[in-house]
C-alpha positions in Angstrom: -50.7 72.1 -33.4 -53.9 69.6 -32.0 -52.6 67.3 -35.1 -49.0 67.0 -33.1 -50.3 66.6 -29.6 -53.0 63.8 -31.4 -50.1 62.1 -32.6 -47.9 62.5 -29.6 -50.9 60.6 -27.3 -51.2 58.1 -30.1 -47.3 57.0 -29.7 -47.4 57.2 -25.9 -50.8 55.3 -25.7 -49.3 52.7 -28.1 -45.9 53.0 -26.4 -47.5 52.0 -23.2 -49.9 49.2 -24.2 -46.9 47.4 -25.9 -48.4 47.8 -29.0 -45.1 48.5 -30.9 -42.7 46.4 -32.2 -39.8 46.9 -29.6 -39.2 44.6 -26.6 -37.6 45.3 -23.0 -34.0 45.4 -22.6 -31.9 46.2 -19.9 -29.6 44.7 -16.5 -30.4 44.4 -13.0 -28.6 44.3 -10.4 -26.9 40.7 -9.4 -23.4 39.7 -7.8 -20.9 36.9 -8.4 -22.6 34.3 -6.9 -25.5 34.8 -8.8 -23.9 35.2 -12.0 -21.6 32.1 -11.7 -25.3 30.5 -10.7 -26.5 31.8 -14.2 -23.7 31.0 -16.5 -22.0 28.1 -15.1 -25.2 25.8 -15.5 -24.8 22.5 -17.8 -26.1 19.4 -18.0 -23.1 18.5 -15.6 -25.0 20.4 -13.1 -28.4 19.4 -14.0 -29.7 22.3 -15.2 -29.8 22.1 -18.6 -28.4 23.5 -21.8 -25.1 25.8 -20.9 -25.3 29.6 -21.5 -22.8 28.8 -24.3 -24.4 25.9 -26.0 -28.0 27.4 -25.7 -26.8 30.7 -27.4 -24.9 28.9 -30.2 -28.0 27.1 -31.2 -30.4 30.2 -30.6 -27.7 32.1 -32.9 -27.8 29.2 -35.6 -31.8 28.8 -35.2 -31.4 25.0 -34.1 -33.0 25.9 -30.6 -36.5 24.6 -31.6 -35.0 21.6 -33.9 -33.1 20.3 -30.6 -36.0 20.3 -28.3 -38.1 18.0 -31.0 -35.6 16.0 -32.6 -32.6 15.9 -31.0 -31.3 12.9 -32.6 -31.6 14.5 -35.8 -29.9 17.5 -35.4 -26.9 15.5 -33.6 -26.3 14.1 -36.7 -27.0 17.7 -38.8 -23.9 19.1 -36.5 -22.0 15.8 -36.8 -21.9 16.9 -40.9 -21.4 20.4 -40.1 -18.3 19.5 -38.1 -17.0 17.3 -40.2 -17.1 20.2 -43.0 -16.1 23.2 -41.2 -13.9 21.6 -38.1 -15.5 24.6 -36.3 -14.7 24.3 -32.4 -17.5 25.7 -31.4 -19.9 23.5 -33.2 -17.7 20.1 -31.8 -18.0 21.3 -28.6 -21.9 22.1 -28.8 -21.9 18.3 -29.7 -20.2 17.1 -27.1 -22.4 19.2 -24.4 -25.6 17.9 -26.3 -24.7 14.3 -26.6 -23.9 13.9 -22.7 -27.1 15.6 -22.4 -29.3 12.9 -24.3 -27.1 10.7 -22.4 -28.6 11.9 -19.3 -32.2 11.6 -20.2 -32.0 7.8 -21.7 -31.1 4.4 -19.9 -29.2 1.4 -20.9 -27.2 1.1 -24.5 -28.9 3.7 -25.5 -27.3 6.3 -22.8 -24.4 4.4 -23.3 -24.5 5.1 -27.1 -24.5 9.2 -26.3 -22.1 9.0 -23.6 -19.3 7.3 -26.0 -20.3 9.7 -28.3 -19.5 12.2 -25.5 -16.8 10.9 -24.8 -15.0 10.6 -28.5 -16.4 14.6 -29.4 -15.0 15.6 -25.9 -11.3 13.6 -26.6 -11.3 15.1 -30.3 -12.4 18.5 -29.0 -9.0 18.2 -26.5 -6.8 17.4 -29.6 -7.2 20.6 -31.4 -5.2 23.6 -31.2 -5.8 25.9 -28.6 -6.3 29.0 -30.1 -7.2 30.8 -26.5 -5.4 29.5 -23.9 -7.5 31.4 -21.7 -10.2 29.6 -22.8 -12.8 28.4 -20.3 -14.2 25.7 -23.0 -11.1 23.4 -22.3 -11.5 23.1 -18.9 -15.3 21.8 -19.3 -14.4 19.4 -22.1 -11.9 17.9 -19.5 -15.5 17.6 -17.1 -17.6 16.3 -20.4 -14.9 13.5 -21.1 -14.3 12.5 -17.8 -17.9 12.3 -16.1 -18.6 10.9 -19.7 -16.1 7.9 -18.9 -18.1 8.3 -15.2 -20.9 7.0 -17.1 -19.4 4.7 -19.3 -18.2 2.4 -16.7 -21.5 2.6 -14.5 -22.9 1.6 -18.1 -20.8 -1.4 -18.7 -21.8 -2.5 -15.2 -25.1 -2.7 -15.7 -25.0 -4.2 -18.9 -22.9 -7.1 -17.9 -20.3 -6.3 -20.5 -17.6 -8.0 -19.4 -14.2 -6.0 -19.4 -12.3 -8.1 -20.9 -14.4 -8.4 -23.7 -14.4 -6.9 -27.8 -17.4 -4.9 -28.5 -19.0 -2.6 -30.4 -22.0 0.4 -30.4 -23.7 2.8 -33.0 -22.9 5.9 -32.4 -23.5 9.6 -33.8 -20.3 9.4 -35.5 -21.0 6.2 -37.3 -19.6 3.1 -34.9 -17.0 2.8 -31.9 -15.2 -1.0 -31.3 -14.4 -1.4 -27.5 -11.2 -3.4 -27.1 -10.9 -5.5 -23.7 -9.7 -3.1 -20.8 -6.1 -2.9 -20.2 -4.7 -2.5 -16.3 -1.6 -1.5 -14.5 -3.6 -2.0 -11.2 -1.9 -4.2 -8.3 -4.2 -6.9 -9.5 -5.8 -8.8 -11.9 -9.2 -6.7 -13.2 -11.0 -10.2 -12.6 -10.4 -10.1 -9.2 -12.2 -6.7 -9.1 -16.6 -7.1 -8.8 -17.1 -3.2 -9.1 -15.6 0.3 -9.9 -17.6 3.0 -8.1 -17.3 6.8 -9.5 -15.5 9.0 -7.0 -17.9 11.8 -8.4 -20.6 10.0 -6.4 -19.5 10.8 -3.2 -18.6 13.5 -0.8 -16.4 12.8 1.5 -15.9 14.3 5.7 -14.1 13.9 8.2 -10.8 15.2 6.2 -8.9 18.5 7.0 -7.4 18.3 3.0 -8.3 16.5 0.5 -5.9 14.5 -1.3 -6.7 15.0 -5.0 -5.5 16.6 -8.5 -7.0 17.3 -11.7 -6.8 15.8 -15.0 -7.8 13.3 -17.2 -9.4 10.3 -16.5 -12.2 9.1 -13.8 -10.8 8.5 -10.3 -12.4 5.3 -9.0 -13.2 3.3 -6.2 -12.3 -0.5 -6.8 -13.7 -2.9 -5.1 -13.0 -6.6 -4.8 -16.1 -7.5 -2.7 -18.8 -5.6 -3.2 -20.4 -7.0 0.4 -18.4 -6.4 3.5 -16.7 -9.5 4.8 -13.5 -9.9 6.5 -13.2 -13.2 6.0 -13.0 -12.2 2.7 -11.6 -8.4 2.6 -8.0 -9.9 4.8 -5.8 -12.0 2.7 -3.5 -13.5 5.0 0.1 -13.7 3.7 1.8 -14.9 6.7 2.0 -15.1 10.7 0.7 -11.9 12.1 0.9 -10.2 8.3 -2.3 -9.0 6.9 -3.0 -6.6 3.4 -5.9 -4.9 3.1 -6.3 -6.1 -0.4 -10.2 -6.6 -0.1 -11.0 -3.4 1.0 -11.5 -0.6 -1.0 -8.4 1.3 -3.1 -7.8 4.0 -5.7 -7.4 3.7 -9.5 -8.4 5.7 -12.7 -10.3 5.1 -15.4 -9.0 6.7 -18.7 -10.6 5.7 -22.6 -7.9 6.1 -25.1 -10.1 6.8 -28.3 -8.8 6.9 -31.8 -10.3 6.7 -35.4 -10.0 3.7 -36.8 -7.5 3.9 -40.5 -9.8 1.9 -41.9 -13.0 3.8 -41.7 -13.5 7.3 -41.0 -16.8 6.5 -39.4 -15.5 4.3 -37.1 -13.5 4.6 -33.8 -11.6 2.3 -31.7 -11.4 3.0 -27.7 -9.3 0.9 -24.8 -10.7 1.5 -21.3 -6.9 2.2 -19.4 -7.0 1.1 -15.6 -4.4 3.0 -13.8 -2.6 3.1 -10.2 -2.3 6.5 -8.8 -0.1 5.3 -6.1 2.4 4.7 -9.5 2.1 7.5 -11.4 -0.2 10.8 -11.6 0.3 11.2 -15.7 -1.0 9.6 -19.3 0.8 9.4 -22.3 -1.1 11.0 -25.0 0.7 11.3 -28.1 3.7 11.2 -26.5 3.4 14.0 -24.4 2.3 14.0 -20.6 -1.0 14.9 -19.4 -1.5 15.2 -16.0 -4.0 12.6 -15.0 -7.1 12.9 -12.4 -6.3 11.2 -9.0 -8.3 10.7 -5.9 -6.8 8.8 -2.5 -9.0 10.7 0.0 -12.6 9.3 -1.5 -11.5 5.6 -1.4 -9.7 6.0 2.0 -13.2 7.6 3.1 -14.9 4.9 1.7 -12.9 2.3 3.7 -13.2 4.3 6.4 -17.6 2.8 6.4 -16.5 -0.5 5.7 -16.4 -3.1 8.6 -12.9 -3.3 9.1 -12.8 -0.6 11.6 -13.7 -1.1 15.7 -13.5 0.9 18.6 -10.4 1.1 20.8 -12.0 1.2 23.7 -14.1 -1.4 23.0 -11.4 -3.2 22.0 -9.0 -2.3 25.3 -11.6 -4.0 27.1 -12.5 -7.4 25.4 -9.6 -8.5 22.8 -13.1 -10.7 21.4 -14.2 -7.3 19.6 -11.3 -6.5 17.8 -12.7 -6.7 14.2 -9.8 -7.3 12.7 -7.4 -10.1 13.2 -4.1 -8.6 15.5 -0.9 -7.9 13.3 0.4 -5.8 10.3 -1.5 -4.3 7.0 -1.1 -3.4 4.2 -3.0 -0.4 2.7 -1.9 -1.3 -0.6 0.1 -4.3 -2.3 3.8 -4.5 -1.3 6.3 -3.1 -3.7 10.1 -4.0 -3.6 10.9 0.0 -4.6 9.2 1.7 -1.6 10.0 2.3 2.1 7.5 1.0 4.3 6.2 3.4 7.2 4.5 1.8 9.9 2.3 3.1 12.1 1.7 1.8 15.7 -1.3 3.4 17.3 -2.4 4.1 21.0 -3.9 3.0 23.9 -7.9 2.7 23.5 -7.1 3.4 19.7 -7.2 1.4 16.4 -5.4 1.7 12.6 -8.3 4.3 11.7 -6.4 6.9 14.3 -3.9 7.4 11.5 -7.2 8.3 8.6 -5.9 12.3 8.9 -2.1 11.6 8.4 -2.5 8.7 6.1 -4.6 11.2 4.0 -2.6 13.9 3.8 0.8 12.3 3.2 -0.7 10.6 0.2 -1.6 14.2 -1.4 2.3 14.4 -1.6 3.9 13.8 -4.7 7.2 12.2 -3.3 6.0 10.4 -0.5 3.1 8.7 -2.5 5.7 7.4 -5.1 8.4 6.6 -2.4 6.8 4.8 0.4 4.1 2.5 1.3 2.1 2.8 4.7 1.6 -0.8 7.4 -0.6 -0.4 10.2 -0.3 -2.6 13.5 -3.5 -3.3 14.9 -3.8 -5.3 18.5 -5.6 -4.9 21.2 -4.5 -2.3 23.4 -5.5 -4.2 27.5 -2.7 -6.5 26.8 0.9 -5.8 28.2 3.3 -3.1 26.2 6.1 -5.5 26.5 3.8 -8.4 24.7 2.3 -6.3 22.3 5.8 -5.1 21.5 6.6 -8.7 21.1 3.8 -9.2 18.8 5.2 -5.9 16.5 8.5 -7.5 15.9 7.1 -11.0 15.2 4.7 -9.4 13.2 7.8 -7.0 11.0 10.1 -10.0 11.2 7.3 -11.9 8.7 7.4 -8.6 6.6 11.0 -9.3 6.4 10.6 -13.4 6.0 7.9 -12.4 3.5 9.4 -9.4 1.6 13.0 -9.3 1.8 14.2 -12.7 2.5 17.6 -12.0 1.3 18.0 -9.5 3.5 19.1 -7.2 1.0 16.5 -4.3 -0.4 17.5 -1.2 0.3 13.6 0.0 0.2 12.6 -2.5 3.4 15.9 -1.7 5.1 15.1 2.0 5.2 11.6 1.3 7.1 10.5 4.7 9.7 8.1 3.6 11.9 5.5 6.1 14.1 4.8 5.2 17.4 1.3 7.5 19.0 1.1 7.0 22.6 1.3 3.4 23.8 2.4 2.6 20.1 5.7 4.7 20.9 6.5 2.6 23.8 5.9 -0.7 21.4 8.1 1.1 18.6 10.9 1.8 20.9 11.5 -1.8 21.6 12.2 -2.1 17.5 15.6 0.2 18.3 16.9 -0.4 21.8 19.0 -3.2 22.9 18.1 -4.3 26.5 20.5 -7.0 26.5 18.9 -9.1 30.2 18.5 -6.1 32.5 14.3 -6.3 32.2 15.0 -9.7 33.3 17.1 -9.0 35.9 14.6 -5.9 36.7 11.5 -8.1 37.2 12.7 -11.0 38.3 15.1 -12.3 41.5 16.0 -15.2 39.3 17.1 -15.8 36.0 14.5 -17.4 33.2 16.8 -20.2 32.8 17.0 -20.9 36.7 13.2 -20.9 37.2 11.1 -23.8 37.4 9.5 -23.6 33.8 9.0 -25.5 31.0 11.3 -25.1 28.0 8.3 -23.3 26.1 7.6 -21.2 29.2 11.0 -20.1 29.2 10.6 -19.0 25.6 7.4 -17.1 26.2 8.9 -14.9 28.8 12.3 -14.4 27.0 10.9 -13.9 23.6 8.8 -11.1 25.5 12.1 -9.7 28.2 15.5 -10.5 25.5 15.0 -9.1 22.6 17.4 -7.2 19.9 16.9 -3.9 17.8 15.4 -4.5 14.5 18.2 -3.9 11.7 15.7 -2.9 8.9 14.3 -0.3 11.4 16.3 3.3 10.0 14.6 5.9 11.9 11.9 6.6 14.5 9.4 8.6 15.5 7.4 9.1 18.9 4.0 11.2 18.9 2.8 12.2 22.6 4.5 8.7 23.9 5.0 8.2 27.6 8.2 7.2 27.5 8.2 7.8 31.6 4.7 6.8 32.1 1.6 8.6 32.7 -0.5 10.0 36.1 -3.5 9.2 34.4 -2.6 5.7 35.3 -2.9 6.2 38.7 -6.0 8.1 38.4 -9.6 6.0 40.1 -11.5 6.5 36.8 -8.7 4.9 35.1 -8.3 2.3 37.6 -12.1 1.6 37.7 -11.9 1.7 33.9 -8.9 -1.3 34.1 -10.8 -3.1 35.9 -12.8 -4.0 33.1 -10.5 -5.5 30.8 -10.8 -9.0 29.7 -7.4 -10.3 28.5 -7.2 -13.2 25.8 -7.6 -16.4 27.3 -4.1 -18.0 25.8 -2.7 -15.3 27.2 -4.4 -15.7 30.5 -3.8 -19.4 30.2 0.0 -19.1 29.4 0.2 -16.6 32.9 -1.5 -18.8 35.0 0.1 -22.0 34.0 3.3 -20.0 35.0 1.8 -18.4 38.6 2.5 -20.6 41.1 5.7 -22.4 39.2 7.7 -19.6 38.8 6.3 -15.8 38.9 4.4 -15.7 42.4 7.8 -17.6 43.8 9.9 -15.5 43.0 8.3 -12.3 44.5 7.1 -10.7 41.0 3.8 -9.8 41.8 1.3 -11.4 44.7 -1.1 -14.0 43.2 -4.4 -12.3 43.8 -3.8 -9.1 41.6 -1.4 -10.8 38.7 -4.3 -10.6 36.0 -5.3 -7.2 37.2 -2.2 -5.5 37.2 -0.5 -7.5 33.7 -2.5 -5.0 31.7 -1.7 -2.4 29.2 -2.9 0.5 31.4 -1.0 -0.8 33.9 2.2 -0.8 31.6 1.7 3.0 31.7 2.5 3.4 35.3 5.1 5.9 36.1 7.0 3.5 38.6 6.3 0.4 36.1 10.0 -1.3 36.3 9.9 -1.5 32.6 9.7 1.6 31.9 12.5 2.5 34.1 15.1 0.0 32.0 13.8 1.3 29.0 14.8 4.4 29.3 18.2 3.9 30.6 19.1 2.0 26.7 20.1 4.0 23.9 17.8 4.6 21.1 20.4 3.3 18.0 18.6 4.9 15.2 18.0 8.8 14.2 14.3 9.6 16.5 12.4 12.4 16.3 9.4 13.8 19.0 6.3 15.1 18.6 4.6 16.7 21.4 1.6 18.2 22.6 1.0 21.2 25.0 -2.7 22.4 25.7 -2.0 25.9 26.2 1.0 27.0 23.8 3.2 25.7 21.1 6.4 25.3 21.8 6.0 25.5 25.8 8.6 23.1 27.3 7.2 22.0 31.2 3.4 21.5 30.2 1.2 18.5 29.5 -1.5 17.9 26.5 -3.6 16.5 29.2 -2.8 13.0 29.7 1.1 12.9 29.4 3.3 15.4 30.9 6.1 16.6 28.8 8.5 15.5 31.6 6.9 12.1 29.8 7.6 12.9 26.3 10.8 14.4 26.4 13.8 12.8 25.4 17.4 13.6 25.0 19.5 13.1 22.0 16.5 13.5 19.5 17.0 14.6 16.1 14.5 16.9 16.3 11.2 18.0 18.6 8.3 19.8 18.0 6.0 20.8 20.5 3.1 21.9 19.4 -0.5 23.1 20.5 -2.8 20.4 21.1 -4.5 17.6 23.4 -3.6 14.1 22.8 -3.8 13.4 19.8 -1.2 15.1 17.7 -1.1 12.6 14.9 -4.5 14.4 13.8 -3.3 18.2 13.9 -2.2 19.9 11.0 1.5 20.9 12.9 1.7 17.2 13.7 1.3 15.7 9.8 3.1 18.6 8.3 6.4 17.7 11.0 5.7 13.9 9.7 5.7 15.1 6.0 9.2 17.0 6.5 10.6 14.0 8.4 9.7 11.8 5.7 10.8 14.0 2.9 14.3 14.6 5.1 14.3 11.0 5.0 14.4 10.7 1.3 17.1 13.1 1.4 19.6 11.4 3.9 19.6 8.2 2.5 
C-alpha cells in the first residue's frame, strides 16, 4: 500500500513539473471578431502566413525549410505541383510567392509577383470541386493585388507598356507582350495608373463598385495638377475633363506558351468600365472588378474644383473656365445628362448623385453625364444664355447632322438657380421678356447692331429640340424670400461681375436701358445680379412662368419637417416656389436645400432615368 501512494506522488509530482511527455491542449473563450482576426490573416493583410498555408506546410514539415530558404522550397512545390496537380499545394504557392513578393524590391518582387499572378490565374482554371470553397475567393485577391503590384512594378522600372519583355520566374520564364487597351484613349497619352486598393475613399453615402477580376485603377494623364493642361478645349464654351483623373481595369491574360512548358506568355488588358463590367475568359464571362467612386474621389482633391461662394462673388476665382464638361469622352450611343448646379454652388454639388448613378448597371452603359459650370453673381437670364450656347456647341460638335437619336434624347437637371437656367432650354417666350422689361422694342432702341444682339440673344430665345425631358430640384421657379432678406442683400453687395459683362452694360446705360425706364442708373450693376434674378417680384420670373414647359418635367422638392408635406419650405425656397402644375411627377421629400445630395433625391433621379430608358 506505501509502494501505491509512492508511485501516485511520483506521477502527480512529475505531472505537475511538466516532466512528462504530454503538452497543454484545450479552447478559450473568443467571439467572431476575434476569430475572423485569427484566421483571416495573410500576407494580403500583413500578417503573415494564412492559417491555411501555415498548417499545410507545418502538416508537410516545410515550416522550418520556408523560413530559411524560401526560394528553394518554391521551386520543391513548383515540382510537386507539377506531379500531383494538387490544389492545395498550387494555392500554397501562390500565397508564398506574393509573400516573397512583399519582402523584396524591384525585378526581383516583380519576379514573385508574376509568379503570383500565373499560380493564382492557373489556380482559377481548375475545377471547383467545393463551390463553397473559401480558397477561390482569396485567389481572386492573390491575382488581382498581384496585378496591383505588377503595374506599380512596371512603373518604377520604366518598362514601357508598349514594350516585349521577359522575367525568370519560379515556373521557368514569363514573355510580357505590349499592353492592349479599349480605354477612351491612347495608353501614351496616360503618365500613371494608381491602384484603387491604395486609397479609401469619404465623403460618399455608397460606393460605386463590384467584384471580380482585374485591378480597378486610377489613370491619370498628368500626374501634376494643371488646368491648363487637365481642360482640353473642344469648342466654344465646351470643355471634357479628359486630364483629370478616370476609371479603368487592369486585367493580365496569362497563358502557357505551346512551345515550352516552362514558359508563359501574359498581355496586360486595359479596360473601360463605363463599357463593360465582364472579361472573356475562355469564352465564358467573368464578371470583372470595377471602381467609379475611388477615381471620382480622387478628382474630387484635384484642382479643378472651387468654391461657389467664392466664386458668386468674384467670377476671377472660378477655377475652371465657364461652360460644359465632360466627365468622360463623348460617345455617339449614350444620352447625355446634364447637370446645372445652384446658386453659390459649383459641378462638385452633383459628387453624391454622379456617384451613385454610376453604380447602376443601365444607366452607366446608357448615358454619359455634362456639367455646366459658371459663375453663379451673373444674371439667370445670361447664364441661361451661356447654357444654350454652350449645348448648341455639343450639338455643332457632336451631332452636326442633327440626327443621333442618343443626343436627341438629352435630360437635363436643373438644382436651384440651375433649374431656372434649365427651364429656358424647354419654354418658348416668343418677345414677351422683351416686352416685359422694356417700353421699347430692341430693334427701336438706340443701339448698335451688336448691342442689339446681346440683349436679344439673352431676351428671344427658342426651346432646345435635342432637350427630351427635364428635371427641377428645389428650383424657385417663383423666386425666393431669402432674396429679400438684409444678410442676403449685404452678401450681394459683394459681388464683382465680369468686366465684359460690366463693359457691354455700361456701354448700353445711358443709350438705351436708363432711357427707357428699365432700372435707374445708380443701382443698374447692383441689382443685374444673379441673387437679384431670385427676387419674387423679378419681371422675369413672372413671364417665365406664364410659358409652357414643352417637354415631360419632373420636381423634386424639399420640406424640413416631413416628406411629402405640400405648403412647407426646405428653408430657403417655399414650396409655393417649387411647385408646378402639369409635372410628370413630384416628390417631396425630407430635407433642407440640397436634395440633389439625399438618398430620396438620387434614388427619384435613378427611376427617372431608368423610366427614361423605357419611354423612348
Amino acid at each position: 500500500m506505501a509502494f501505491k501512494i509512492i508511485s501516485y506522488g511520483a506521477i502527480l509530482a512529475l505531472t505537475v513539473f511538466g516532466f512528462g511527455c504530454a503538452s497543454d491542449y484545450g479552447v478559450t473563450k473568443s467571439n467572431k471578431t476575434e476569430w475572423l482576426e485569427t484566421y483571416a490573416r495573410s500576407p494580403l493583410t500583413n500578417d503573415g502566413l494564412s492559417f491555411r498555408v501555415k498548417n499545410y506546410l507545418t502538416r508537410e514539415n516545410y515550416l522550418e525549410e520556408y523560413q530559411n530558404q524560401p526560394t528553394a522550397l518554391l521551386k520543391k512545390l513548383d515540382s510537386k505541383f507539377k506531379q500531383s496537380g494538387d490544389n492545395l499545394t498550387l494555392f500554397a504557392l501562390t500565397e508564398l510567392a506574393y509573400d516573397q513578393g512583399s519582402k523584396r524590391v524591384g525585378l526581383n518582387a516583380l519576379s514573385y509577383y508574376l509568379s503570383c499572378a500565373i499560380y493564382a490565374s492557373t489556380y482559377l482554371r481548375m475545377p471547383r470541386t467545393n463551390p463553397y470553397s473559401a480558397y477561390f475567393i482569396v485567389a481572386c485577391r492573390y491575382y488581382n493585388y498581384a496585378s496591383a503590384e505588377i503595374i506599380k512594378l512596371i512603373k518604377q522600372e520604366k518598362i514601357p507598356l508598349n514594350s516585349k519583355w521577359d522575367l525568370p520566374v519560379i515556373q521557368g520564364k514569363i514573355v510580357v507582350n505590349p499592353a492592349k487597351s479599349e480605354l477612351p484613349l491612347p495608353l501614351k497619352d496616360y503618365v500613371e495608373f494608381l491602384s484603387c486598393y491604395d486609397f479609401i475613399q469619404f465623403g460618399f453615402q455608397s460606393y460605386s463598385r463590384s467584384s471580380g477580376l482585374g485591378v480597378p485603377l486610377i489613370a491619370l494623364q498628368y500626374k501634376k495638377t494643371n488646368l491648363n493642361k487637365e481642360i482640353s478645349k473642344t469648342g466654344k464654351g465646351l470643355f471634357k475633363l479628359s486630364g483629370l483623373p478616370s476609371a479603368a481595369t487592369l486585367f493580365i491574360r496569362i497563358k502557357k506558351s505551346r512551345d515550352n512548358d516552362s514558359t508563359y506568355l501574359a498581355t496586360p488588358e486595359f479596360h473601360d468600365p463605363y463599357l463593360q463590367d465582364y472579361l472573356m475568359i475562355n469564352n465564358e464571362r467573368a464578371a470583372m472588378e470595377i471602381d467609379l467612386t475611388t477615381p471620382l474621389a480622387y478628382m474630387a482633391n484635384s484642382g479643378a474644383t472651387y468654391s461657389g461662394f467664392s466664386a458668386l462673388r468674384n467670377f476671377s476665382n472660378m477655377k475652371l473656365p465657364e461652360g460644359l464638361y465632360l466627365l468622360t469622352p463623348y460617345s455617339k450611343n449614350k444620352i447625355p445628362v446634364v447637370f446645372v448646379h445652384g446658386l453659390m454652388s459649383s459641378p462638385r454639388t452633383w459628387m453624391q448623385l454622379t456617384n451613385s448613378l454610376l453604380g447602376n448597371k443601365a444607366i452607366r452603359e446608357k448615358y454619359q453625364f455634362f456639367f455646366f459650370a459658371y459663375p453663379t453673381g451673373l444674371p439667370v437670364l445670361y447664364s441661361a444664355k451661356k447654357l444654350r450656347n454652350a449645348l448648341l456647341e455639343a450639338q455643332r460638335e457632336f451631332d452636326p447632322q442633327h440626327n443621333n437619336p442618343y443626343f436627341n434624347r438629352m435630360v437635363v437637371i436643373g438644382h436651384s438657380m440651375g433649374g431656372l437656367l434649365t427651364k429656358t432650354l424647354v419654354i418658348d417666350p416668343g418677345r414677351d421678356l422683351e416686352k416685359k422689361l422694356f417700353n421699347a422694342p430692341i430693334e427701336a432702341m438706340d443701339l448698335s447692331n451688336e448691342q442689339k444682339k446681346f440683349l436679344t440673344d439673352i431676351l428671344c430665345f427658342k426651346p432646345l429640340p435635342f432637350v427630351s425631358e427635364v428635371v427641377f430640384m428645389a428650383t424657385p421657379h417663383r423666386g425666393a424670400a431669402m432674396v429679400e432678406w438684409g444678410i442676403t442683400q449685404w452678401a450681394n453687395s459683394f459681388i464683382t461681375l465680369p468686366s465684359k459683362f460690366v463693359d457691354k452694360i455700361k456701354e448700353m446705360n445711358h443709350k438705351a436701358l436708363i432711357r427707357v425706364g428699365v432700372i435707374d442708373d445708380d443701382d443698374l450693376l447692383a441689382k443685374l445680379t444673379g441673387v437679384n434674378s431670385l427676387d419674387p417680384n423679378n419681371k422675369a420670373l413672372a413671364v417665365m412662368n406664364q410659358k409652357t414647359i414643352i417637354v415631360p418635367f419632373h420636381l423634386v422638392i424639399g420640406d424640413q419637417k416631413k416628406a411629402g408635406k405640400v405648403g412647407g419650405s426646405d428653408g430657403v425656397v417655399d414650396y409655393s416656389s417649387s411647385h408646378l402644375d402639369g409635372t410628370a411627377s413630384e416628390l417631396v421629400i425630407k430635407s433642407g436645400h440640397n436634395v440633389q445630395t439625399m438618398p430620396e433625391g438620387i434614388k427619384e433621379i435613378r427611376q427617372i432615368l431608368l423610366n427614361h430608358l423605357k419611354s423612348n
